[in-house]
C-alpha positions in Angstrom: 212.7 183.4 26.7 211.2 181.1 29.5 211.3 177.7 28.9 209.4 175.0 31.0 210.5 174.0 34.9 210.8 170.0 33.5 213.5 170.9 31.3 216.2 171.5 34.3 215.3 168.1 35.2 217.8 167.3 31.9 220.8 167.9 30.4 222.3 167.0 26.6 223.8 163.7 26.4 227.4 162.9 27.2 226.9 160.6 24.3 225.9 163.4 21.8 228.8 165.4 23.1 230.9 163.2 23.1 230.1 162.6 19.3 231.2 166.1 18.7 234.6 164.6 19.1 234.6 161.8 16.9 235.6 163.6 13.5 239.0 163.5 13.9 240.7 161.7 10.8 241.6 158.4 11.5 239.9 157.6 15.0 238.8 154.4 16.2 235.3 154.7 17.8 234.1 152.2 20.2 231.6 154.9 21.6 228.9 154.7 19.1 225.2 152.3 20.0 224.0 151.8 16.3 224.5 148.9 14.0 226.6 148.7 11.6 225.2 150.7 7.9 227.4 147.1 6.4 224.5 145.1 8.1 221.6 146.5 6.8 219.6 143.9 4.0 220.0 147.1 1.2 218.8 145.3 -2.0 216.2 143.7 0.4 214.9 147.2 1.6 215.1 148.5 -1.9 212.6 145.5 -2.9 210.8 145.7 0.0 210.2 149.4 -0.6 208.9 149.2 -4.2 206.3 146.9 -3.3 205.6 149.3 -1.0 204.4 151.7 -3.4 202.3 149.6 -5.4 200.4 149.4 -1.9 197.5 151.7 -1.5 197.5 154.4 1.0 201.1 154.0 1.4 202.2 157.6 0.4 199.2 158.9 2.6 198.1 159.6 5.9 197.6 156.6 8.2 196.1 155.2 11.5 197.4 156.5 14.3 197.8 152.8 15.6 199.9 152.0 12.8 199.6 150.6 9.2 197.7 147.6 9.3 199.6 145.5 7.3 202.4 145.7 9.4 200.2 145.3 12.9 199.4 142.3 11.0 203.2 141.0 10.7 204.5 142.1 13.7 201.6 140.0 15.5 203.0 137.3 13.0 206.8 137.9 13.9 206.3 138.1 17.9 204.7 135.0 17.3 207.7 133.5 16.4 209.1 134.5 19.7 206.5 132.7 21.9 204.1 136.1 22.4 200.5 135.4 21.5 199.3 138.9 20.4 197.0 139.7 18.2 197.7 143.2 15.6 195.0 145.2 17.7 197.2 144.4 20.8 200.3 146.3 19.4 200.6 149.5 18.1 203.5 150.8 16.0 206.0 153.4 17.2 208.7 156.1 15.9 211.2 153.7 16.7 210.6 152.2 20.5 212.4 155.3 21.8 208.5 156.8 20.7 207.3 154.3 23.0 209.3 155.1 26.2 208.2 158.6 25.6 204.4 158.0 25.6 205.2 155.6 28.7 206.4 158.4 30.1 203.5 160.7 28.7 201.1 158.4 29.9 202.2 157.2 33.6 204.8 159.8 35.1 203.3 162.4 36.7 205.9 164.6 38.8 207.5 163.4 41.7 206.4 159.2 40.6 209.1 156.7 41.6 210.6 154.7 38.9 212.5 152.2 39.4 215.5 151.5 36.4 218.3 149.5 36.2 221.6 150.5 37.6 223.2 151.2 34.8 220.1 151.6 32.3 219.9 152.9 29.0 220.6 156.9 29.2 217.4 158.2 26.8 215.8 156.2 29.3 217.0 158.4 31.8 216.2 161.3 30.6 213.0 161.0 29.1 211.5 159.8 32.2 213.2 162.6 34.3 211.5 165.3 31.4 208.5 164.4 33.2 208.8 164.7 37.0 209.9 161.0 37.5 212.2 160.3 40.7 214.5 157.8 39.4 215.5 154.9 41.7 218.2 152.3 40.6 218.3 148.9 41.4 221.7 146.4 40.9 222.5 144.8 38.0 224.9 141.9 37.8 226.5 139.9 34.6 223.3 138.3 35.1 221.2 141.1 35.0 218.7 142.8 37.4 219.6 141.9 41.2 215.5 140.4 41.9 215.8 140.5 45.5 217.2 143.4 45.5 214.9 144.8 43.3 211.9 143.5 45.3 213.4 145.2 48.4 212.9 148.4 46.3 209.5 148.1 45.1 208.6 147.4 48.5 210.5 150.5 49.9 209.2 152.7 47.4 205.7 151.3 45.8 206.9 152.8 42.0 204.7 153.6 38.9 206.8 151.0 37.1 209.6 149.4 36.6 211.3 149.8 33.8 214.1 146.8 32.5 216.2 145.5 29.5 216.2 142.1 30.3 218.4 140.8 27.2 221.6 142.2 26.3 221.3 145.5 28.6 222.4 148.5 27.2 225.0 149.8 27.9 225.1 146.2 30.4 225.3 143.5 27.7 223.9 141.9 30.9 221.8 138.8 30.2 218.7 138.4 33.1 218.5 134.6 33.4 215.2 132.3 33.4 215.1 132.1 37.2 215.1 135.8 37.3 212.8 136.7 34.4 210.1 134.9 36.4 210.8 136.2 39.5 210.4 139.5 37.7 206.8 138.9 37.0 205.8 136.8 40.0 206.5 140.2 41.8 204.7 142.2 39.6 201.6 141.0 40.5 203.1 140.2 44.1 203.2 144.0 44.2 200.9 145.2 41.7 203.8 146.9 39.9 203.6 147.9 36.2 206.9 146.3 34.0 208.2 147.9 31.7 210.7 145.6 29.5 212.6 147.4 26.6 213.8 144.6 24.0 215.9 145.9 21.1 218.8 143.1 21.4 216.8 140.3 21.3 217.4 139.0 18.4 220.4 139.8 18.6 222.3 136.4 20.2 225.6 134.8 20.0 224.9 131.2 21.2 223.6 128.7 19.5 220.7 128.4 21.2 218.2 131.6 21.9 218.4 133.8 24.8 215.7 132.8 27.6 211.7 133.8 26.5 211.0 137.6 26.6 209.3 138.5 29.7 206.4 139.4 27.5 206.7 135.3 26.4 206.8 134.3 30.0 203.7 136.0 31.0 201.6 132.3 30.0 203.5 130.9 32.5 202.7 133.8 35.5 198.9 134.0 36.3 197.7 137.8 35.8 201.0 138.8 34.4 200.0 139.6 31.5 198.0 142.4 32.4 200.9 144.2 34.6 203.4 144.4 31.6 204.7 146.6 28.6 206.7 145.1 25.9 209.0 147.8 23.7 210.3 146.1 20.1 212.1 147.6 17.5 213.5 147.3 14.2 216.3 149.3 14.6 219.2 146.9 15.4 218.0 143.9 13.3 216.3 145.7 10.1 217.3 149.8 9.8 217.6 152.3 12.1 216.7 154.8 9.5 213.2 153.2 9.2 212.0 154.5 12.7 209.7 151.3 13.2 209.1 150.1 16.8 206.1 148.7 18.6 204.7 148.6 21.9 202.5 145.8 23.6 200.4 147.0 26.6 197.0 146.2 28.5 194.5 147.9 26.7 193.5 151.0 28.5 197.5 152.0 28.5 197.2 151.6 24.2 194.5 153.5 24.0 196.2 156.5 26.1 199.7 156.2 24.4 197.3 156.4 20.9 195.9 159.6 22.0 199.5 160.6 23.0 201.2 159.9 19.9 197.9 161.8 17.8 199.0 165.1 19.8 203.0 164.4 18.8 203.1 162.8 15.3 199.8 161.7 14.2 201.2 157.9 13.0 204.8 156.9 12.3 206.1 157.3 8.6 203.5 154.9 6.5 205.8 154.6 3.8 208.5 153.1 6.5 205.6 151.0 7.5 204.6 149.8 4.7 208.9 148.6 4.0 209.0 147.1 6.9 205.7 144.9 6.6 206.5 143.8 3.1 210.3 142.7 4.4 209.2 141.0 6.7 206.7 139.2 4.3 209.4 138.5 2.2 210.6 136.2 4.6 214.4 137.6 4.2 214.5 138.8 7.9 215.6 135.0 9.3 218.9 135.4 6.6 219.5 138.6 7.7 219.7 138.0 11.4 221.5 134.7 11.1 224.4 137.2 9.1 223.9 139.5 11.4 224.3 137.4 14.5 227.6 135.9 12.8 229.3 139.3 12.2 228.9 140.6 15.2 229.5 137.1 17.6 233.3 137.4 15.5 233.9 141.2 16.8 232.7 140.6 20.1 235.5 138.1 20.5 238.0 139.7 19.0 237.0 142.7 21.2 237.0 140.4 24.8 240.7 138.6 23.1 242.1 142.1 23.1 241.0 143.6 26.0 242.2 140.5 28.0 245.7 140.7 25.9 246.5 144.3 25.8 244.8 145.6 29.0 245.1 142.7 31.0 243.8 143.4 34.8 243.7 147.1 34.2 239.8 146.1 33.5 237.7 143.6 34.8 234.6 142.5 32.4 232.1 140.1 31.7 231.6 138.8 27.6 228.2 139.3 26.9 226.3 137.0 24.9 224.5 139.2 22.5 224.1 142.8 21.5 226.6 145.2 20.8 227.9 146.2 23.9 231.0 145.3 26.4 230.7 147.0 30.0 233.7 147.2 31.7 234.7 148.4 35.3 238.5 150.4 35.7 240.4 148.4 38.2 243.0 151.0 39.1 245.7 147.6 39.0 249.3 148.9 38.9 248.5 152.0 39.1 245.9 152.4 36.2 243.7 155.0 35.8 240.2 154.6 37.7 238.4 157.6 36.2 236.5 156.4 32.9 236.4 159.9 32.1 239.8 161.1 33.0 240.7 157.4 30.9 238.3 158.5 27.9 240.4 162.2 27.4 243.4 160.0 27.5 242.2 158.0 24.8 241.0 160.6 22.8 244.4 161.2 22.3 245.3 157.9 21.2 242.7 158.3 18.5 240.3 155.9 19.9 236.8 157.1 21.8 234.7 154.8 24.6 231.7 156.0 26.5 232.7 156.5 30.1 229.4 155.0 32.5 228.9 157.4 34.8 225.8 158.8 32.8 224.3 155.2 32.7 223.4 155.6 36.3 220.0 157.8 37.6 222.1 157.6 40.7 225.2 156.6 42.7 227.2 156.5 39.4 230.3 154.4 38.8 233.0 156.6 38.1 235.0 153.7 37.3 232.9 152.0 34.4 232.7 152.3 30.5 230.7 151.1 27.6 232.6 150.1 24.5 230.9 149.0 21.5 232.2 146.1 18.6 229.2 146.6 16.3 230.9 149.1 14.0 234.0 148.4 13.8 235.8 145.4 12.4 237.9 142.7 13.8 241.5 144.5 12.6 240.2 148.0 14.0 238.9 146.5 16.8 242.6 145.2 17.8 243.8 148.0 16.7 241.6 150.0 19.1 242.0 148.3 22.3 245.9 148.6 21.0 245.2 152.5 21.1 243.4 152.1 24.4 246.5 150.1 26.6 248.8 152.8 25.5 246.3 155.7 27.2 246.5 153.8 30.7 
């Protein structure tokens, strides 16, 4: 069987394999980028979903754009966040993974320059590299995307886009502050250069106050902005996973191309998951839910940055993010500790506790020497007991 030239552009995910691994009895996973199932608003979604059969058409085919209902709410809930859109400006995805995918379908043709983060999310990765792109990464910092380095780039390389997760990176946890965020978009239409910005985590904050305005929020504030960016949102990390409901803001003309896209892959995301979502969030449960949320997850992500500092000491070097679900940490090789995540990650495997070595976060250059661990799914006593696991496999 011949199967097409883009696919030895790929391979399968370390993550996926690494998954493989994980039923062992008694193991302690850190490895894992989903919420946690103990999250998720159940009797809410239950409710939410009965209403949603009272609703007409909701067992039946829909518009390719998305249920309207929910366009309607999801104008309403961006909103919230300080994005003027209106529901014809949006269009609902199969989760926002969907959306990178007709991104990709709709701008990379082979051989386009992309410029991603340095470490970046890895579906990114290789969705974009299914279709021909030459991936470029630019420097992140605790503080996000480097922007001067990252203007140095575009200017090197003149990409298709740029494609960032501004709040609470994965597998970063980086935060991009103000300053940067409209640096961002004063060199997008510097340059002329199409942003992408990817925003599951958003919501997803520790502090008391918000994290800074999306990009897509910021735009008011940056003359013909607006016209140069992509907004990805999805209701994945804050509502269920299971639910496959993401959207994507874009200019116009790019809308109407990812429509005609997504008619040739799935016709319309799930209207009956739609139709949920819309009537949840009419419900008006969703502010409860992240504020639990938010709470859970601020307590494991301390307990998590406690431990490591306790148990592994200077072995790693790390900075505690302020939202999300992700710590990304850097081997320091200090009295003679490992410096090999992935070396490390068998080790650890054997102390019944699993970490996603970084290397695969990078298009290029990779870090041998970084990690991803996650504190969503795990709770405070098995996250101590976890890093526990972890200082004994040094």
């Amino acid at each position: 069987m011949q199967f097409a030239d883009r696919l030895q552009n790929v391979e399968t995910s370390a993550i996926r394999e690494l998954f493989k691994l994980l039923g062992t009895p008694g193991i302690v996973s850190f490895a894992g980028g989903f919420p946690d199932s103990a999250m998720f608003d159940v009797d809410g979604i239950r409710e939410a979903s009965q209403r949603a059969l009272d609703e007409a058409g909701a067992l039946q085919y829909g518009a390719t754009e998305g249920y309207e209902p929910l366009r309607s709410e999801l104008s309403a809930f961006m909103k919230g966040k300080g994005v003027d859109v209106a529901p014809q400006g949006l269009i609902v995805t199969t989760g926002s993974q969907q959306a990178l995918d007709l991104i990709g379908k709709t701008l990379i043709g082979p051989g386009d320059k992309v410029i991603v983060e340095g470490p970046t999310f890895l579906a990114t990765i290789q969705c974009f590299r299914l279709y021909g792109a030459q991936l470029i990464s630019a420097p992140i910092d605790g503080e996000g995307v480097k922007t001067d380095e990252l203007e140095k780039l575009i200017e090197e390389h003149r990409p298709k886009f740029v494609y960032l997760i501004p709040t609470f990176g994965n597998p970063s946890g980086a935060l991009l502050n103000l300053e940067r965020r409209k640096k961002v978009l004063e060199m997008a239409v510097k340059h002329n250069t199409v942003i992408v910005e990817d925003d599951p985590y958003g919501d997803l904050y520790f502090t008391e106050t918000p994290p800074p305005p999306s990009l897509m929020a910021l735009t008011a504030q940056v003359p013909g902005s607006r016209e140069l960016l992509v907004h990805c949102g999805s209701m994945s990390k804050v509502l269920s996973p299971g639910l496959r409901v993401g959207w994507m803001i874009a200019p116009p003309a790019l809308l109407a191309n990812a429509v005609m896209c997504k008619q040739f892959s799935d016709a319309h995301t799930s209207t009956f998951a739609q139709a949920t979502a819309a009537q949840y969030l009419k419900s008006g449960r969703m502010p409860a839910t992240l504020a639990r949320v938010r709470q859970v997850y601020a307590g494991r992500c301390d307990a998590m940055a406690d431990a490591l500092k306790a148990d592994l000491g200077d072995a790693v070097t790390f900075t505690k993010p302020q939202g999300g679900l992700f710590f990304w940490a850097r081997l320091t090789g200090a009295n003679g500790g490992p410096t090999d995540a992935s070396a490390f990650a068998k080790k650890a495997i054997e102390q019944l506790v699993a970490f996603v070595p970084g290397a695969p976060f990078f298009a290029e250059k990779p870090d041998v020497a970084t990690l991803r661990l996650s504190f969503a799914t795990a709770d405070v006593a098995r996250i101590k007991d976890g890093i526990a696991r972890l200082a004994k496999a040094l």
